[in-house]
C-alpha positions, -999 to +999 in steps of 0.1 A: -301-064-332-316-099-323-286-123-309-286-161-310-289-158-267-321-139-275-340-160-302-335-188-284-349-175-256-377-160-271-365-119-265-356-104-290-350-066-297-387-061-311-407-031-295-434-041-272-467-025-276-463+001-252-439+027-264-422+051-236-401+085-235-370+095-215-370+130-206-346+136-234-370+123-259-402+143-245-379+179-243-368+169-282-410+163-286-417+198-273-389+220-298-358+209-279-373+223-243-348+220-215-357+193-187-368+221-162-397+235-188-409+196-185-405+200-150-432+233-148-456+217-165-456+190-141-460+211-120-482+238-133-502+220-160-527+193-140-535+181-175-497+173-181-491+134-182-473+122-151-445+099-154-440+060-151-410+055-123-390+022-128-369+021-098-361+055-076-347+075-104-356+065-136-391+080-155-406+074-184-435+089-202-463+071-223-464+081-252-503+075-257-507+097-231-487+126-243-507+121-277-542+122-260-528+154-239-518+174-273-549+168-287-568+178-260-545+212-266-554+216-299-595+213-294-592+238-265-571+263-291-594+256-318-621+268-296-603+295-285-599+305-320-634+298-331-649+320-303 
């Protein structure tokens, strides 16, 4: 919703280029996966995006990133599949 305050300021509620996820988004991404399932493939997966941190607590995820990661995914199980 774009206020008076924010046109006249020149903000308004438009997405920027960059698009990001909150944990809750990226566990809906990945079949409603609980937070710790996110949190093992931080762990376990080097491959696995790491997250942006805005302040102490609060992460975000690109988004490009997460789509250049599950691709990668599916040409390593279409090899798997051709071989």
């Amino acid at each position: 919703m774009t206020t008076r305050r924010n046109v006249r300021r020149g903000r308004t509620s438009e997405p920027s280029a960059a698009k990001y996820l909150t944990m809750s988004q990226l566990c809906e991404r990945y079949g409603n996966c609980s937070p710790m399932t996110i949190e093992r493939r931080l762990q376990n997966d080097p491959r696995f995006p790491k997250p942006i941190y805005f302040g102490k607590r609060m992460r975000l995820w690109d988004i490009s990133k997460q789509e250049q990661y599950e691709r990668a995914l599916a040409v390593a199980k279409e090899g798997e599949t051709a071989a």
